[in-house]
N, C-alpha and C positions, 0 to 999 in steps of 0.2 A: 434531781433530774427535772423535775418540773420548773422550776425557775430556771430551769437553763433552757427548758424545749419554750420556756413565755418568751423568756428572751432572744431566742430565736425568732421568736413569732414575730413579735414586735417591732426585729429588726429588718423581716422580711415585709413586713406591712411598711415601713417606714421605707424601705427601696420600691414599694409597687408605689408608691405614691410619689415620689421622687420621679419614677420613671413615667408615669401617667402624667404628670406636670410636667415633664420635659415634651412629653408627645403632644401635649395642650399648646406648648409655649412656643413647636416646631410648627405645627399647624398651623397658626394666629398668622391672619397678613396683615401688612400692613396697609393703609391707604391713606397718600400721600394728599395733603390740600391745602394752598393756597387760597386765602381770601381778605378782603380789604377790609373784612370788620373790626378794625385792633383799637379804637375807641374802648373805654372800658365798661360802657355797658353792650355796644356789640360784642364786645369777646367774650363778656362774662355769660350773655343769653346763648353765644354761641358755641362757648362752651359744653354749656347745661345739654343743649341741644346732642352733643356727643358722648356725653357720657349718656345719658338716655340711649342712645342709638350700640354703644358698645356693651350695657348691658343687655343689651338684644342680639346684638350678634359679636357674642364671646369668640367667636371664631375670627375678629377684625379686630383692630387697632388704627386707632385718630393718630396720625401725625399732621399736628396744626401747624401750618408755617402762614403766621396771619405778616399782613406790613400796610404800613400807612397810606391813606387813599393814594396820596398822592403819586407815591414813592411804586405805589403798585400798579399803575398808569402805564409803566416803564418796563418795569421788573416784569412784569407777568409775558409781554409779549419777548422778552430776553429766554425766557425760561423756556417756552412751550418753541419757541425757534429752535433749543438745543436737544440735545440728543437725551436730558431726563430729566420728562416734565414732570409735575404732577398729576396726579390720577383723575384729579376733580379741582376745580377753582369757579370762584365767584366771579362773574362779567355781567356787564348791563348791556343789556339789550338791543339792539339797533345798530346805528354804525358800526361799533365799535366792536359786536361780532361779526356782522358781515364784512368787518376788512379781516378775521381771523378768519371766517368761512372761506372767501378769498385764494386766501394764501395758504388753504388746503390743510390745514393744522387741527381741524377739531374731527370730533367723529358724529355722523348723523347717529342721532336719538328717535328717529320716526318709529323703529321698531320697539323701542322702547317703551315711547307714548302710545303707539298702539295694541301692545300684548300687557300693558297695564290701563287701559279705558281710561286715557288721560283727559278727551273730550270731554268726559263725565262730569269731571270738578273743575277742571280750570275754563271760568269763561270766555264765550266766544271772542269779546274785548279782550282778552289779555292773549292768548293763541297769536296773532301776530306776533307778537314779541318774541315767540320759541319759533318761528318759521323761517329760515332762510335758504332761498334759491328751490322752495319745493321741500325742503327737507326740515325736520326738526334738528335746531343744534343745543338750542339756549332751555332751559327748562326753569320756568320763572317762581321765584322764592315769594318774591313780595311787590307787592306796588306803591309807588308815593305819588300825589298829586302833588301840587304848585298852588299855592295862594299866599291868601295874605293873614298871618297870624295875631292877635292883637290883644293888648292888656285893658281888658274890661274896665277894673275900674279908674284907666286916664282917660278912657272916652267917654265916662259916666261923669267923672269931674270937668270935662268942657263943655259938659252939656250934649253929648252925643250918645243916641239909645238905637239908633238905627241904622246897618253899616247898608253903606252906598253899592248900589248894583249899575248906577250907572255912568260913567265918564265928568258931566257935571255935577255929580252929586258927592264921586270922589274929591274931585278938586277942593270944593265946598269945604269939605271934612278936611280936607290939609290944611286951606286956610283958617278954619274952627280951631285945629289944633296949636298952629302958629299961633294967635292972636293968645291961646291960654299959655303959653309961653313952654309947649312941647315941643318935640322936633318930630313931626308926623309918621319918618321913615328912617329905619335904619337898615344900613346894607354893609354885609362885613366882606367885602370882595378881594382881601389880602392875597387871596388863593384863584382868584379870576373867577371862578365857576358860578358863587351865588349872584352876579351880575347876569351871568347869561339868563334868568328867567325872568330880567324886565327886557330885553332886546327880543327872545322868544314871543311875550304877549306883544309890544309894542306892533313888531310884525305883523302874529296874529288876525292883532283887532284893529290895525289900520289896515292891514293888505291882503288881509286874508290867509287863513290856513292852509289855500292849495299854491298860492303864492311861496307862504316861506317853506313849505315840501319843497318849492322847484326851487328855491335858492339853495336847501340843503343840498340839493341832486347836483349844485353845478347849473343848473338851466335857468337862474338868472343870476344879475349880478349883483355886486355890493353897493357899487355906484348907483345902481337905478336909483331913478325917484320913488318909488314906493319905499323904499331901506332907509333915506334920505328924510323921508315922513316921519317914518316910525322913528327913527333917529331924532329929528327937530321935538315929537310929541315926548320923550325922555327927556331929551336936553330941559322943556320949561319945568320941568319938575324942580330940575338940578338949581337952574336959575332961579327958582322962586325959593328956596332955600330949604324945599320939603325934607331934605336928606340930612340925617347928620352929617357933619362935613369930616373930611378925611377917611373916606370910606376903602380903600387900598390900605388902610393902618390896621385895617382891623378883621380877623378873621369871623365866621358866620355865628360861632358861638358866643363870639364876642357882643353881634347884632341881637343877638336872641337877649344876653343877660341885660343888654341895654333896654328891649323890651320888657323885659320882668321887672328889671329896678325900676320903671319909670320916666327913662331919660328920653327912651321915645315910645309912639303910640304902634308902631306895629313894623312887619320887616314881611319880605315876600321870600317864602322861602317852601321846604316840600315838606311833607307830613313827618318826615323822621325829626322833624323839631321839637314833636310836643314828645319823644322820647326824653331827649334829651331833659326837655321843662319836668316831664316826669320824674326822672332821674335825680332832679336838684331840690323835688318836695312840692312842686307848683299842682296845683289842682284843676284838674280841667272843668272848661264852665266857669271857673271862677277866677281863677288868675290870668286864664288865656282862653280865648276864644280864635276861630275859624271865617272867611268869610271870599268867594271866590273872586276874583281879579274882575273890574269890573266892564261890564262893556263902552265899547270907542267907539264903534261904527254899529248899533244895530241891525245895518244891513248886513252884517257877513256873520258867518257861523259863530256860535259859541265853542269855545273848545277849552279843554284842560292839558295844561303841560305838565312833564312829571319824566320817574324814572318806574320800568321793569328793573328789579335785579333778579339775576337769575346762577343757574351752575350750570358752564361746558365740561368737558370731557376733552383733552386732546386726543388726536387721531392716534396715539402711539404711546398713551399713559400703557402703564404696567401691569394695574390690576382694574381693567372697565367692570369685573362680574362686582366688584367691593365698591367702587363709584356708582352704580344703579342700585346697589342693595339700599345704601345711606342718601341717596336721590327719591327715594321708595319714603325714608323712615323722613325726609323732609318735608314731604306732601300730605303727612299724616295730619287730621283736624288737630293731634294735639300738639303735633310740631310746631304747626303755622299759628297757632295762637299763642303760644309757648314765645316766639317771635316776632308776631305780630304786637305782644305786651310789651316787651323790652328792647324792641327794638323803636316803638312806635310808626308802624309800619303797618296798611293794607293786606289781608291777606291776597294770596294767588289764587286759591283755591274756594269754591263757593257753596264748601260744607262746613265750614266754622260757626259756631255761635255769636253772629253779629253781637249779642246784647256784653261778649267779653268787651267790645268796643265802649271806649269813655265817650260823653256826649258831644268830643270836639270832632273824632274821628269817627262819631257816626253818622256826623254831618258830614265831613269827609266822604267818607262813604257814600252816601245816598247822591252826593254831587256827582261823583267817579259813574253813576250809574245814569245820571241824565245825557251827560256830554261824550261829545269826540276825547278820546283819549289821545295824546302827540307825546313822543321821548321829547326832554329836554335838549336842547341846542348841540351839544358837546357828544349826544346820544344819537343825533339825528343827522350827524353830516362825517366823512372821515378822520380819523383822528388828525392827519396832517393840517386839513382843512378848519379844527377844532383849537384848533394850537392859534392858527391864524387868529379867529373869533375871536378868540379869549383873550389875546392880547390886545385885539380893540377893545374889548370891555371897560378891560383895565387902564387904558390910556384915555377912552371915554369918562370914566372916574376921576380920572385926576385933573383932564382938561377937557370938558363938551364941547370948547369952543371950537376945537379944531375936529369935529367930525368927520368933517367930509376930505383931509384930509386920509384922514384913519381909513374911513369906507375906499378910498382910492388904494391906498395900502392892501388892506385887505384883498380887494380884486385884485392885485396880482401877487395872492398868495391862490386864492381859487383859480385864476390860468393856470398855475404852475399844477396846482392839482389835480385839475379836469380839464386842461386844455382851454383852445380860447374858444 
């Protein structure tokens, strides 16, 4: 009788446990997220980042649906127009959600930033980026700046020890680099985008920062003479032969590894590059160094271009209490540094231990903290309007000579979008 009341027992412990893991497994929700990090060191860090977060809350479940930058440009406002979106997704900051805020699709976060003291840690500099129309949409993951990245020692074998801060000082170092028989610039514009951050400075630092704001806005034009400058000051780059040639052939990765082998001395591009250098074994300080774009005009502000990325919520996701719990577990110091390492990314947040930073990106860093902060081109004007841009870019690459017709093209893609 007693092996038979064990075996009883046994088999009633074996059904409570059956049935208490069915009540576990009925509870569990799910929360649904799209994001563009599907690179394999972004999905592998962002990965990490979820299982950390679902060992915290056993009561949720990650459904990752990551897809390709580009492809998700597309996809994501397909998605969040239909009747079921996801819960939570990745977007950059600036135009590109205020045409989402818009068209009524996401759900304000102010209550959220406010009953969690988000002013607390995210600096005053990056809060723009989460603000549209008065309201919180965007809640920002990471930051990147824009400059110029560059292989120590080919600038050490031309004879080059000190990187140029100012327009003639650049040039100089192009032609230093030419004469050693480098190709000073590589730029991998296959994809149109890493183009837009010499058309962003060129702006800039011939026409000023408040200048290309009102070109983003619509309120001036492609045509003007100021666009036209910053246009002719690109073009001589191109003509002097600064650039690897066939730069439409070649994607940004491709620029970067042509900087590491050697083939050229530096590429202008945003901080997620020294991830990537990371990722391939490169040493920061020693294989790649940092250096910010340098000034054209003196008289007009210094500023830095760059991306916020961040996480919306759409207005009609299914589970928002599981999108703010995992928005929560995103902002944590060890999140963002967790991310800030593998993705080679900025953090958002201004409780991290700067010293996890390697000595390119805490140079980085301390630059992000002198200057104007400006979204990149693509980030800073409507996507219809961004479409147009980019395909100047790209036809600027393959022929400069015909700018001005490109910039005449362009303006009447900006009538079409903002009216005349």
């Amino acid at each position: 009788m007693s092996i038979k009341r064990l075996l009883f027992g046994l088999t009633v412990f074996a059904v409570v446990l059956l049935i208490g893991g069915a009540v576990v497994m009925a509870q569990q929700q799910d929360i649904s997220i799209v994001h563009y990090y599907s690179s394999a060191l972004g999905q592998e860090t962002m990965t990490a980042l979820f299982q950390t977060f679902e060992a915290a809350h056993p009561e949720y479940k990650i459904v990752d649906n990551s897809a390709g930058h580009e492809d998700f440009k597309t996809q994501i406002l397909v998605t969040i127009a239909g009747n079921n979106p996801p819960d939570i997704f990745s977007y950059w900051a600036g135009a590109r959600t205020q045409f989402v805020v818009d068209a009524e699709r996401l759900l304000s976060l102010t209550d959220f930033w406010n009953e969690n003291n988000l002013d607390d840690i995210i600096p005053a500099g990056v809060k723009p980026a989460a603000v549209y129309n008065g309201e919180i949409y965007n809640i920002p993951m990471n930051v990147h700046i824009v400059g110029f990245f560059y292989n120590p020692k080919v600038m050490e074998a031309a004879g080059i020890t000190e990187m140029p801060a100012t327009w003639d000082e650049f040039i100089a170092m192009c032609d230093t680099l030419k004469a050693a028989g480098v190709a000073p610039i590589a730029l991998g514009s296959l994809n149109r985008w890493p183009a837009q951050f010499w058309f962003d400075y060129m702006v800039s630092y011939t026409a000023g920062a408040d200048y290309r704001q009102a070109l983003m806005a619509g309120e001036a034009a492609y045509n003007d003479p100021e666009v036209a400058t910053a246009m002719e000051t690109w073009k001589t780059l191109v003509d002097a032969g600064y650039f690897v040639p066939d730069a439409n052939a070649y994607d940004w990765t491709d620029a970067a590894d042509q900087v590491a082998n050697g083939d050229a001395a530096m590429t202008l591009m945003g901080t997620f590059i020294t991830g990537y250098w990371d990722g391939n074994g490169l040493v920061a300080g020693e294989d790649y160094d940092f250096f910010p774009f340098p000034v054209i005009n003196p008289d007009l502000p210094v500023v830095t271009h760059g991306t916020v990325d961040g996480w919306a919520v759409p207005a009609s996701a299914a589970n928002v209490e599981g999108a703010k719990a995992l928005l929560l577990h995103m902002l944590t110091p060890e999140s963002q540094a967790t991310w800030a390492l593998g993705q080679g990314a900025l953090a958002a947040v201004n409780n991290v231990d700067t010293s996890i930073y390697s000595p390119v990106m805490k140079k980085a860093s301390d630059y992000l903290a002198q200057v104007e902060f400006l979204s990149g081109y693509d980030l800073s004007t409507t996507p219809p309007m961004a479409e147009g841009g980019l395909n100047m870019f790209a036809q600027f690459m393959n022929d400069p000579s015909g700018y001005m017709t490109y910039l005449d093209e362009t303006q009447a893609v900006a009538v079409d979008v903002f009216g005349s």
